[in-house]
ZAMARGU-4260 file (C-alpha; in steps of 0.2 Angstrom, whole numbers, plus 5000, padded with zeros to 4 digits):
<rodrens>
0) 5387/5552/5318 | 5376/5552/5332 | 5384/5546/5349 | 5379/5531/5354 | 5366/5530/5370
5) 5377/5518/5381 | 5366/5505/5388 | 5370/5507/5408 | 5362/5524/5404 | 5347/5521/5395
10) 5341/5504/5407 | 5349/5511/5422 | 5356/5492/5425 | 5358/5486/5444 | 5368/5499/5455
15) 5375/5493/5470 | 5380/5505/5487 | 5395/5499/5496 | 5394/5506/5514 | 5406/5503/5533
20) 5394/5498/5546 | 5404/5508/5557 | 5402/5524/5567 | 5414/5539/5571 | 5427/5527/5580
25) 5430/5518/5563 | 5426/5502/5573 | 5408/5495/5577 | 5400/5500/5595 | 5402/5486/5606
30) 5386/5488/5621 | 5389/5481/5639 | 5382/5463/5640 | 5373/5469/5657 | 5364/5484/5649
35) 5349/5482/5637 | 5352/5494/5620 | 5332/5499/5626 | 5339/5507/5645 | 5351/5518/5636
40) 5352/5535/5634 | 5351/5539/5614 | 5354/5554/5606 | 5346/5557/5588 | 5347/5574/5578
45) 5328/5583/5581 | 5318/5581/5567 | 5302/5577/5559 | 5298/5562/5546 | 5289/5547/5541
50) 5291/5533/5554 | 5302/5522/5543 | 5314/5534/5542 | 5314/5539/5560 | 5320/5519/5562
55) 5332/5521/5549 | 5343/5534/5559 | 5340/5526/5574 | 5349/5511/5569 | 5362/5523/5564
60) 5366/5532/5581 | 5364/5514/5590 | 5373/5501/5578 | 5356/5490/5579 | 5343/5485/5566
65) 5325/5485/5569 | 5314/5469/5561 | 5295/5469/5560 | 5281/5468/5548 | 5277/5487/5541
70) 5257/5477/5541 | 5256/5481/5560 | 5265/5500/5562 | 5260/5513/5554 | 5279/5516/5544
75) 5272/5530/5531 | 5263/5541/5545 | 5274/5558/5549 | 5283/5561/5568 | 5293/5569/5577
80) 5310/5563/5581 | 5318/5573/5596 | 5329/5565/5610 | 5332/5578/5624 | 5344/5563/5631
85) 5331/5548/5635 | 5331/5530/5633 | 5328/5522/5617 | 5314/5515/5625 | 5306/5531/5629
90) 5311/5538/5612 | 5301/5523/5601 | 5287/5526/5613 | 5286/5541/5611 | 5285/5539/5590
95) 5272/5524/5591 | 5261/5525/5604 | 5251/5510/5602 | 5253/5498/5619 | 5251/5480/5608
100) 5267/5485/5600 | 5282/5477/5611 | 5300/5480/5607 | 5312/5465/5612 | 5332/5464/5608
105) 5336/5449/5598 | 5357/5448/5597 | 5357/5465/5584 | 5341/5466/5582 | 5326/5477/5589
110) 5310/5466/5585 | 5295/5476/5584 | 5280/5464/5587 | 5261/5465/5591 | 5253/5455/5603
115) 5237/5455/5591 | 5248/5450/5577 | 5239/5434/5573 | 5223/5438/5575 | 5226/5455/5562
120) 5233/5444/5552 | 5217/5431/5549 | 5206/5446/5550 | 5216/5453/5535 | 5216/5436/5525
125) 5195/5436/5529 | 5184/5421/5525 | 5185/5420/5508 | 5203/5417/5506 | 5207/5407/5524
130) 5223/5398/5526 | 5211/5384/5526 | 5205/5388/5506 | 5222/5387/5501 | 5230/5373/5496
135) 5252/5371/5495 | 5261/5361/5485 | 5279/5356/5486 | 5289/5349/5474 | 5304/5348/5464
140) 5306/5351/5444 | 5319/5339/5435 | 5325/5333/5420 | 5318/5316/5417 | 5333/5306/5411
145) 5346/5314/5421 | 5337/5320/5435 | 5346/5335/5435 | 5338/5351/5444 | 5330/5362/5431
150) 5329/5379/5434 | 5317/5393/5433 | 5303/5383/5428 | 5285/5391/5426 | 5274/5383/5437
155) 5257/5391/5429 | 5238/5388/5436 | 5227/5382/5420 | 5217/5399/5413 | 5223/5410/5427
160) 5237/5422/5429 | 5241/5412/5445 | 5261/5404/5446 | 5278/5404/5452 | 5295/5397/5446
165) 5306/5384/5452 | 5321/5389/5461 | 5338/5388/5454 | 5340/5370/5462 | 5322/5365/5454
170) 5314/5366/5469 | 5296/5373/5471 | 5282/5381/5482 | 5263/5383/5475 | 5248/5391/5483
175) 5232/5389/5474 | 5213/5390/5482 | 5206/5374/5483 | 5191/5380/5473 | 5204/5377/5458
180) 5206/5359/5462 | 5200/5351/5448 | 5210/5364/5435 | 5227/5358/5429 | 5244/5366/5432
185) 5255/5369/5417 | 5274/5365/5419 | 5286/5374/5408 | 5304/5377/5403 | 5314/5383/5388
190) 5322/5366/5378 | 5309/5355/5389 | 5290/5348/5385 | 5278/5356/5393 | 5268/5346/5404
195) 5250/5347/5410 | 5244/5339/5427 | 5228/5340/5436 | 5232/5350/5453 | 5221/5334/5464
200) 5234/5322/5455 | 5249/5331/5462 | 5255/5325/5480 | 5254/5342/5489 | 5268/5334/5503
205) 5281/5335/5490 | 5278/5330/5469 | 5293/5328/5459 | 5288/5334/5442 | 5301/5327/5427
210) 5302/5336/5410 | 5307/5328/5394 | 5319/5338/5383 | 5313/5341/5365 | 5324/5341/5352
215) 5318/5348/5337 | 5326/5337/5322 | 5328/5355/5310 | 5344/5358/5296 | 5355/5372/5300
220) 5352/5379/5279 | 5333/5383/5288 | 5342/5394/5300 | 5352/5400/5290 | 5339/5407/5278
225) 5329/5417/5291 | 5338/5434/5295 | 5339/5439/5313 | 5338/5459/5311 | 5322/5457/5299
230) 5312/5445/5313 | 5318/5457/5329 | 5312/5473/5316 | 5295/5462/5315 | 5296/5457/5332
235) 5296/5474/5338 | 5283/5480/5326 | 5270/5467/5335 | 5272/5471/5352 | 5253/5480/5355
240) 5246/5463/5346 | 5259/5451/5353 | 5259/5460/5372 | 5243/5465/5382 | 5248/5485/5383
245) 5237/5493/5394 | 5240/5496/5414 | 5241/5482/5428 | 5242/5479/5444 | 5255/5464/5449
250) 5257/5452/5464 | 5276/5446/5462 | 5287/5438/5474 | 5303/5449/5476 | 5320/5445/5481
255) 5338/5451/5487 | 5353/5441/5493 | 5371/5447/5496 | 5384/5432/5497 | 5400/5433/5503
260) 5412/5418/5497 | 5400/5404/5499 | 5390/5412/5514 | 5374/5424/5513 | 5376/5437/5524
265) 5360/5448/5521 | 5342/5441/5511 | 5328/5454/5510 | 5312/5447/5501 | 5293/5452/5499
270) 5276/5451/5492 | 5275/5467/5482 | 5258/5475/5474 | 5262/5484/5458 | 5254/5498/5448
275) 5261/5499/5431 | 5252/5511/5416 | 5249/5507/5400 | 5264/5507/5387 | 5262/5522/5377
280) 5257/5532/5390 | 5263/5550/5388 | 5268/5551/5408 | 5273/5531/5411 | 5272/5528/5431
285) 5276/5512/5441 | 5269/5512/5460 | 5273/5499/5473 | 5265/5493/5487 | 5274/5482/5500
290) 5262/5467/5505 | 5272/5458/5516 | 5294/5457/5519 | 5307/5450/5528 | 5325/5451/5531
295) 5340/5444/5540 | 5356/5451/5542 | 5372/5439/5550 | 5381/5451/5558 | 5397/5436/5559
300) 5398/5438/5543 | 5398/5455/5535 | 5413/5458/5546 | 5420/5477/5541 | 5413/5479/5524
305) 5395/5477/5518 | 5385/5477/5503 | 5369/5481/5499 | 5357/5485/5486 | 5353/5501/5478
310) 5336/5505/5469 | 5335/5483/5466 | 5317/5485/5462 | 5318/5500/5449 | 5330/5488/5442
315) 5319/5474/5441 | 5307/5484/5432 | 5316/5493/5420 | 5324/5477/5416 | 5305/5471/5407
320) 5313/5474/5389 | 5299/5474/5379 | 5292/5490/5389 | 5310/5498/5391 | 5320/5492/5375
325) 5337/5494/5379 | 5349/5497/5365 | 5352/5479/5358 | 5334/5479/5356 | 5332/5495/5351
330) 5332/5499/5330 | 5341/5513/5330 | 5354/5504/5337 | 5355/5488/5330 | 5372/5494/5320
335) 5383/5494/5335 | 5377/5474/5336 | 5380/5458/5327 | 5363/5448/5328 | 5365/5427/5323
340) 5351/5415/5322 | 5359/5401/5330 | 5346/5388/5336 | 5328/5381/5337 | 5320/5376/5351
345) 5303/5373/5359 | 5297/5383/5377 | 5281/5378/5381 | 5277/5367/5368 | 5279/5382/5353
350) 5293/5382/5341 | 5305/5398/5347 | 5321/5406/5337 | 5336/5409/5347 | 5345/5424/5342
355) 5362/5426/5349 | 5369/5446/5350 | 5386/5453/5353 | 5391/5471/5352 | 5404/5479/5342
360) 5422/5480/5350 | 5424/5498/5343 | 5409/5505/5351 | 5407/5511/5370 | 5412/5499/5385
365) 5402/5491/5393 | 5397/5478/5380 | 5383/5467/5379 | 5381/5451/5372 | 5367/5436/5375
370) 5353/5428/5367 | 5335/5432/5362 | 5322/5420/5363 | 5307/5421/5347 | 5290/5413/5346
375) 5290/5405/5327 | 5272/5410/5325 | 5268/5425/5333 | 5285/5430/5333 | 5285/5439/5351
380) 5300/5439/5363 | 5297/5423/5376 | 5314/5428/5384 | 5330/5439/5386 | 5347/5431/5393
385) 5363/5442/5392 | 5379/5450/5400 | 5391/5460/5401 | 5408/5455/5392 | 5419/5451/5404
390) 5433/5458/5394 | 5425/5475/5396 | 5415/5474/5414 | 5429/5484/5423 | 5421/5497/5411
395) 5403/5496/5422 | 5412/5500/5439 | 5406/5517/5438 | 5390/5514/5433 | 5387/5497/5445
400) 5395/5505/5462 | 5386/5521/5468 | 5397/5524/5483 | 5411/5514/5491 | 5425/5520/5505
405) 5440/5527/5496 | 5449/5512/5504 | 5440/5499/5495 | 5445/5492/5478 | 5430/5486/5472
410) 5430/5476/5455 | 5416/5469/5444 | 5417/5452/5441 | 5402/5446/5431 | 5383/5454/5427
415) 5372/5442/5421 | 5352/5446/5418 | 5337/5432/5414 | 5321/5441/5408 | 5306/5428/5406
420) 5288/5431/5398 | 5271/5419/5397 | 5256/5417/5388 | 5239/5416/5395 | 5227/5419/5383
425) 5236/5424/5366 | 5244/5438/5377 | 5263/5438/5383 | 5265/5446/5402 | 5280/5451/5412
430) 5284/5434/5418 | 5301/5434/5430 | 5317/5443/5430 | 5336/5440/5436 | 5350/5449/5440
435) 5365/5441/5445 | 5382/5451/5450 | 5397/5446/5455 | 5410/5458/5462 | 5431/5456/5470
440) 5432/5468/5485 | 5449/5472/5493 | 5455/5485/5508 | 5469/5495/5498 | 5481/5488/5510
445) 5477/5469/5508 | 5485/5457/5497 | 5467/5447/5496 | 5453/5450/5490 | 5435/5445/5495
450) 5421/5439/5484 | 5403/5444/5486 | 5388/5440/5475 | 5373/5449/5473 | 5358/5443/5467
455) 5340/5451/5463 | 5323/5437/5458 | 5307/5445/5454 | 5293/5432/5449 | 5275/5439/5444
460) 5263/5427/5454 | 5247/5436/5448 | 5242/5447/5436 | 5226/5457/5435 | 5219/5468/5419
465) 5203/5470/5426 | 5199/5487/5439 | 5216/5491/5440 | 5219/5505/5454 | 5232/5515/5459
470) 5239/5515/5476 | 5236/5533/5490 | 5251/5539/5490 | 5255/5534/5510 | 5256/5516/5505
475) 5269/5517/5490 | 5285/5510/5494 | 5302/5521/5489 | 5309/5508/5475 | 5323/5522/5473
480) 5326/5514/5492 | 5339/5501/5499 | 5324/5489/5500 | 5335/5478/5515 | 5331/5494/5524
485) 5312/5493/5523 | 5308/5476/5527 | 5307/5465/5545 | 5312/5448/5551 | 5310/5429/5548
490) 5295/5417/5550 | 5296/5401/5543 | 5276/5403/5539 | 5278/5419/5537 | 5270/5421/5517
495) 5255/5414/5522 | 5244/5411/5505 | 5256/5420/5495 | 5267/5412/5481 | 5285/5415/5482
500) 5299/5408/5475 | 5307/5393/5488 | 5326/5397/5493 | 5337/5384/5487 | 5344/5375/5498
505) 5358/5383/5505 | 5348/5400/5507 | 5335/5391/5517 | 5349/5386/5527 | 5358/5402/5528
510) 5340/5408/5534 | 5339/5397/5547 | 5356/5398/5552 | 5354/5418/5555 | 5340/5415/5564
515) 5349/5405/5577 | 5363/5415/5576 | 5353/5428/5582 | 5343/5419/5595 | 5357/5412/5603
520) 5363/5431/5605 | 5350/5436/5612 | 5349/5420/5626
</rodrens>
């Protein structure tokens, strides 16, 4: 019998690195009040390497953490890090030389700015797509009897590729140009009716969009007659009519958040360009290209132990199914599962099979289980949901935690993944994807433990088919990378005419809370 390919393998699901933020003593640095960080002397090992790098071990030796846009310097270009015992000052001077870059000291921060920031930044947007050509809309999705929240609602511009998705409190942010005015936007939600509105209908200071739940009035014998392996077999089989297959270049709204206990202590999110070939390709490559990012840290609150992220966006991507087919969507390994039609429902007004899966007990832990979402007709995946068991998640440690202090009991709580697709055209694309994890950290010498939650979103905001282009080499972004680590700080406008996903409410106000937090330090 052949030995079963376990799944954290073959999708290489989310892996977290656990590290101190602390430096030889075993306690953080704490800098004289009177002394700017930039008047010290620094010493860094000599060495040459791209610029974002040179940052990276800088904020080592110092215990500080830079924040800019990687737009306005240039983070892919090659230097020379050397620090025969000068100031950091002198030292980031002497790595980028231009004189409209400024450094200032913000609490724990050292802010990069550009005195011709704003200005670059119209120039870049250009005429044709002006802040002023681009029209925002605010809103909330709910339920229309309850008025309950709803969730990961698509938010989609008629005929386009142009959307986003509603936050997990319902709430929303869309950016359309005003030429589109007229078109309708397309609201949608598995178990919900979809509905259709024109855009110069919509109240673009805040709409409140309800959704009527559709029940579908079908017997369970229907169900029961249709067998679950037979239409996943089928499903498969028409991905290359079902899917469009050939390579693309994506605009998606990416996000990471670390939570500890009810507070967020670190949020890293970007506009991301990506490059992704065609399915069958003999030599498959995904490039990304980092548009625009942001990050906060609050120091208060990571106290002696942080978390962060490890390859987040490699794990978003190889978490699209219908490229990657993990093992329960995989034939050869549909005997290690128990498939169920349980339900019928309707997502975006087409009649869709929910398939519920569970892996066998007496196969390899980690085990699977979730549901699987089938268009009746064209019977193409619309959507993934699943987890890990939570009998057997103590199973994923090793595979979930690339590196911790050997003083650190760190134990998985819950690993929950949303994969979404949509149809424009008669083809289904990469629509959003979710990755929720949940971990219980404790010093080996404490009774406690602490909780910490992290959370990945990716939401496609455009796709494009046509003269897709690769990206030079200088501009690809390292998604192998703690992402946190290659992104800048927070601008309430800061997206600009980009669609992103809006934070719930208590990340916007963990956002702003930082902000201040680290304003006030810096005062």
């Amino acid at each position: 019998m052949t030995t079963p390919v376990n799944i954290m393998h073959s999708s290489r699901i989310l892996l977290i690195k656990l590290i101190l933020p602390i430096f030889l003593s075993g306690i953080p640095v704490v800098l004289p009040a009177q002394e700017s960080i930039l008047d010290q002397f620094v010493i860094v090992p000599d060495t040459t390497c791209r610029l974002d790098l040179a940052l990276n071990i800088i904020e080592a030796a110092t215990g500080h953490f830079f924040s800019y846009n990687p737009d306005i310097i240039p983070v892919a270009d090659t230097v020379k890090l050397q620090s025969p015992g000068d100031t950091l000052s002198t030292i980031l001077r002497n790595l980028i030389a231009d004189t409209n870059i400024h450094f200032r000291i913000v609490g724990n921060l050292i802010v990069i700015t550009n005195i011709l920031e704003s200005d670059a930044y119209t120039a870049e947007i250009g005429p044709k797509d002006s802040i002023s050509d681009i029209i925002i809309i605010r809103g909330k999705v709910i339920e229309n009897n309850s008025g309950d929240p709803i969730p990961f609602a698509t938010i989609s511009l008629t005929g386009t590729r142009i959307g986003t998705i509603s936050s997990a409190d319902g709430n929303f942010v869309f950016k359309y140009p005003r030429i589109f005015s007229q078109d309708s936007v397309i609201i949608s939600c598995l178990g919900f009716k979809m509905e259709r509105i024109r855009l110069d209908f919509l109240d673009t200071s805040y709409s409140e969009i309800r959704l009527k739940p559709d029940y579908i009035p079908i017997q369970e014998v229907i169900i029961r007659k249709t067998d679950p392996l037979n239409l996943l077999q089928s499903s498969i089989k028409r991905i290359p009519e079902n899917y469009y297959t050939g390579p693309v270049n994506l605009t998606t709204f990416y996000r990471e958040s670390v939570k500890k206990g009810n507070n967020y202590v670190i949020i890293s999110e970007a506009i991301l360009e990506i490059y992704r070939s065609g399915f069958n390709e003999e030599y498959p490559l995904d490039q990304v290209r980092l548009i625009k990012g942001r990050k906060n840290v609050d120091i208060q609150n990571t106290d002696t132990v942080s978390l962060k992220l490890k390859a987040g966006i490699q794990t978003s991507l190889i978490l699209d199914i219908v490229r990657n087919k993990p093992e329960f969507f995989n034939e050869e390994f549909f005997n290690y599962y128990t498939y169920d039609m349980t339900d019928i429902i309707l997502d975006e007004g087409q009649y869709t099979y929910v398939i519920t899966f569970k892996q066998h007990s007496y196969t390899e832990p980690p085990h699977y289980e979730g549901k699987i979402f089938i268009d009746m007709e064209s019977l193409a995946i619309r959507a993934f949901e699943f987890h890990i068991n939570p009998e057997t998640i103590n199973k994923a440690a090793k595979y979930l935690v690339i590196h911790k202090p050997r003083n650190l009991d760190v134990i998985p709580v819950s690993a929950e993944y949303y994969v979404k697709y949509r149809n424009e055209k008669d083809k289904l694309y990469l629509n959003y994807i979710l990755s929720d994890n949940v971990f219980r950290i404790r010093k080996k010498n404490q009774l406690f433990s602490r909780t910490f939650e992290t959370l990945t979103e990716m939401a496609v905001t455009n796709t494009q088919t046509e003269n897709v282009t690769r990206f030079r080499i200088k501009e690809i972004t390292d998604i192998d990378d703690l992402f946190v680590d290659q992104v800048g700080g927070y601008d309430e406008s800061f997206w600009g005419e980009y669609n992103y996903i809006q934070p719930d409410e208590p990340l916007e106000e963990a956002l702003k809370r930082i902000v201040n937090l680290m304003e006030n330090k810096g005062e």
